[in-house]
N, C-alpha and C positions, 0 to 999 in steps of 0.2 A: 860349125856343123857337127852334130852327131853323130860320134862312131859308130851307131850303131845303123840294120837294118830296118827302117823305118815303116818299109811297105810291108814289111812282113805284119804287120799290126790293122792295118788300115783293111774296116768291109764291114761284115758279119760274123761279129765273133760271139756263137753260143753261151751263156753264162748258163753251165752245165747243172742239171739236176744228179744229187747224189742218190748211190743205188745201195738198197739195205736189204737184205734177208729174213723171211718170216719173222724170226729173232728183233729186229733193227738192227745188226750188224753189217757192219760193211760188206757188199756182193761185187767182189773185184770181177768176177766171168759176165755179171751183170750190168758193169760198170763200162765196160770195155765190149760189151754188145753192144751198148748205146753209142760210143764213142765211135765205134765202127759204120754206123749209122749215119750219124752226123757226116761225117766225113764222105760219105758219097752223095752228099746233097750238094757241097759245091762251096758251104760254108769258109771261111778265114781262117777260123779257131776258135780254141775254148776256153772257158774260165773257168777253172776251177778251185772249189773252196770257197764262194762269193758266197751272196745273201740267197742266191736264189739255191745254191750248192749245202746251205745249211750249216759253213764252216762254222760257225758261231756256235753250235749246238753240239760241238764234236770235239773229240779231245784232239789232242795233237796226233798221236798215231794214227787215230781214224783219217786227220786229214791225209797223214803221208802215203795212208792206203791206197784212198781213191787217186791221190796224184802218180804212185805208180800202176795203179793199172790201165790209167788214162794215157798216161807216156810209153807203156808197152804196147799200148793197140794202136797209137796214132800220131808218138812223138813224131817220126819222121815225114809226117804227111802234113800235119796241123801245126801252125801259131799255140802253145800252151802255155797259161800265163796262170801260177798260181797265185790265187790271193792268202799271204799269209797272215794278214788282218788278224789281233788277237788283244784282250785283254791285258797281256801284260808282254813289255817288250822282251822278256827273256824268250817264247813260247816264239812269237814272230820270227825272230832271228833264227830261232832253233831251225821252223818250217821254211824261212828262205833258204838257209844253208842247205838244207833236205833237197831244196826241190834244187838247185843249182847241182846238188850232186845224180841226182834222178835226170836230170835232161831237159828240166824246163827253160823255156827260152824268153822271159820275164818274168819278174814278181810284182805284185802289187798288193796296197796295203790301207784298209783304213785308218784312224786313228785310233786311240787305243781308248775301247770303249768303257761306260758305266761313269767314269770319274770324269767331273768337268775340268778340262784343261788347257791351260794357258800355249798359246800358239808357239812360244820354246818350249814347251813339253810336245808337242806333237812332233815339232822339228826335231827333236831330239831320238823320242822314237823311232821317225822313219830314217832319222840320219843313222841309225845303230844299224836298220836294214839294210841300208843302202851299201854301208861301209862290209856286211859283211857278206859277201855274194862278190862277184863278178859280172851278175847280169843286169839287164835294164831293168829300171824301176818308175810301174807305174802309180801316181796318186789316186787313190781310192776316195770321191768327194761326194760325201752323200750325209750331208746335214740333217736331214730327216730322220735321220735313225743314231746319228752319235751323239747330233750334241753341237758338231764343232762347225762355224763356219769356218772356211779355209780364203782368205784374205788373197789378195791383190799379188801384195809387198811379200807374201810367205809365197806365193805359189813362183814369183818373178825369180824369187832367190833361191826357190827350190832349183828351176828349171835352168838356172845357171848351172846345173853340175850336168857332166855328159850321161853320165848314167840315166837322170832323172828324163824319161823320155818323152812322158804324158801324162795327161787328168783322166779318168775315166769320171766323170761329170753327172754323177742322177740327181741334181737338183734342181728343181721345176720350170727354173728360167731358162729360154733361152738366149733372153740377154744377154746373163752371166757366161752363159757357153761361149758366146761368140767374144765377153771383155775376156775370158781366159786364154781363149785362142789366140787373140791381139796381142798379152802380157806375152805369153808363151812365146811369139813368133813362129813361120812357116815350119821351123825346124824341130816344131813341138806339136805332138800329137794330143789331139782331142778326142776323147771318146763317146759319146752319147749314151746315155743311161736311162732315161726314161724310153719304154720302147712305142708310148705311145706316141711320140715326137722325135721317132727318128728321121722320118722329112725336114722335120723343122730343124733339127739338128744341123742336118747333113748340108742344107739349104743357107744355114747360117754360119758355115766353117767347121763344124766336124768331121773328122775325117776315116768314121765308118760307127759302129756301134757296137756296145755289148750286152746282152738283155737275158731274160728270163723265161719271157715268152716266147721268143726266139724257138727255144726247146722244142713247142708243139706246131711251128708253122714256119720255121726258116725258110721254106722255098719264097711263103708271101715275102719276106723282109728282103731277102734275095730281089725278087719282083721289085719292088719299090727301088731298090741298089740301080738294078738295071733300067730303070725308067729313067731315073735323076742322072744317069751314067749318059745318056742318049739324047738328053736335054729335055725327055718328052713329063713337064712337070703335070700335066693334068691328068695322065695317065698313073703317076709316081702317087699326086694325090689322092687318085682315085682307090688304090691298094691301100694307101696308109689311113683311109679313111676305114675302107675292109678292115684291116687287121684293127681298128680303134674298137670298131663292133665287138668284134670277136674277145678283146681285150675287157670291155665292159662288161661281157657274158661271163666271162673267168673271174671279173673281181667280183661279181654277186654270189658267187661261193662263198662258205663260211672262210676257206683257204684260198690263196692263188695257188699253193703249193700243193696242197692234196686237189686240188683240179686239175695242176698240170700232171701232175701224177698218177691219177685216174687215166686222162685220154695216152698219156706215153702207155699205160698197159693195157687200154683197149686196142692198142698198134703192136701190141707183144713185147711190149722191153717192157719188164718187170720192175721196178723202182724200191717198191717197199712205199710205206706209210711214210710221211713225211713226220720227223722229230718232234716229239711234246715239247712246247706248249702248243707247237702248230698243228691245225686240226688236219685231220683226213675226211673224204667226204664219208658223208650219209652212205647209207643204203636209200633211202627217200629221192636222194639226189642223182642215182643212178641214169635214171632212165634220161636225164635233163644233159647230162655228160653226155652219155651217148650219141643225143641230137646234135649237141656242140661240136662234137668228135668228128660226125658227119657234114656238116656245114663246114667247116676246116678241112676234110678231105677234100672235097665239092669246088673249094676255091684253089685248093692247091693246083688238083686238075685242071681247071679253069687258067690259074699262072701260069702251066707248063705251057699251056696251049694246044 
């Protein structure tokens, strides 16, 4: 069994949008508005530094920014789990160290991108992470964007160490989620990553989710949590079918990110543009947001009851 606390992981954990300044610089008071936000929706916790966080695009001290002004506004109320995912393993270890000394209560990590690498390099990599922290360490599995598939036999032997706690899981099967779940055993957390199959997910042995879109409609994902929570599955599929909509409208933007970015400052958390290469929206696409905006509040309303 796992030293560690398990449930503390397991729900709706935001995979947090990072917040930047007319400039693009990092906006800690802005960052830590949103964070205070989230947190009285009712949410698990947050990620931060992921894909949808823009870690990728930020140098190291950017990231330790936004990780401490996220643990000043909400370490003691929220699950904070940073992703120290990085190019090269020195920068990683740096950012796990940081965030172990900041207050984070997990780390997780994809593998280390651009360079195609052989499944003992990747072991290797997260085994530097792992070894150097004190905290739980999540798997970061998202093929679609590194490169790496993450095997069977590597995940079995990951999840033999106590630390290693969970997959955080965005790759499109949920086959694979549930063979992972199986490798892993009960004592091993799965996390669902695709946010438009978190039903399917949940419904196939994940045991809560961590997403992107989350950001602009956690009550809905909440909603669907509590439906499959109650056993009432045609109600659960009826929101996740809602939120699939609403999902679709956000990927016909040029960005998911400058969409979601748009409707968080139609709601007053300011964010800033999302990082070059990724786009911001239009002015054209203004008024098309705002319908969006409205239709997501409309249903949120609607979830609360």
């Amino acid at each position: 069994m796992k030293s560690y606390n398990l449930e503390a992981f397991k729900g709706i954990i935001i995979a947090l949008y990072s917040s930047y300044d007319a400039e693009g610089n990092i906006d800690k008071e802005a960052a830590r508005k949103l964070a205070r936000h989230y947190a009285s929706t009712g949410v698990k916790g947050l990620y931060v530094g992921g894909s949808s966080g823009e870690g990728m695009l930020q140098s190291v001290e950017e990231r330790k920014q936004m990780l401490e002004a996220v643990i000043a506004e909400v370490g003691d109320e929220l699950t904070i789990i940073a992703h120290v995912g990085a190019p090269s393993t020195r920068d990683s270890v740096e950012l796990a160290v940081h965030a172990e000394l900041v207050g984070a209560h997990a780390v997780s990590a994809v593998p280390a991108i651009y360079y195609r690498l052989s499944p003992d390099s990747v072991e290797s990599h997260w085994q530097a992470i792992i070894d150097s922290t004190s905290l739980p360490f999540i798997i970061y599995h998202i093929p679609q964007t590194t490169g790496f598939q993450l095997s069977k036999s590597l995940l079995v032997k990951m999840a033999a160490q106590d630390k290693v706690i969970g997959v955080k899981i965005s790759a499109e099967s949920t086959f694979e989620l549930q063979q992972f779940k199986a490798a892993g055993g009960n004592d091993f957390l799965v996390l669902n990553g695709p946010d438009e199959q978190y039903l399917a997910g949940r419904s196939i042995g994940a045991d809560g989710g961590i997403g992107g879109t989350y950001g602009v409609m956690p009550e809905l994902f909440l909603k669907v949590e509590q439906c499959y929570g109650q056993g009432d599955m045609a109600e659960a599929q009826k929101w996740q079918f809602i939120i699939n909509d609403l999902i679709v409208e956000l990927l016909s933007f040029p960005s998911l990110y400058g969409a979601c970015k748009a409707i968080l400052s139609l709601r007053g958390f300011e964010t800033g543009q999302p990082r070059m290469p990724l786009l911001p929206i239009e002015a054209s696409d203004q008024d098309r947001v705002k319908a969006l905006n409205n239709r997501i509040l409309d249903y949120i309303l609607e979830a609360k009851g």
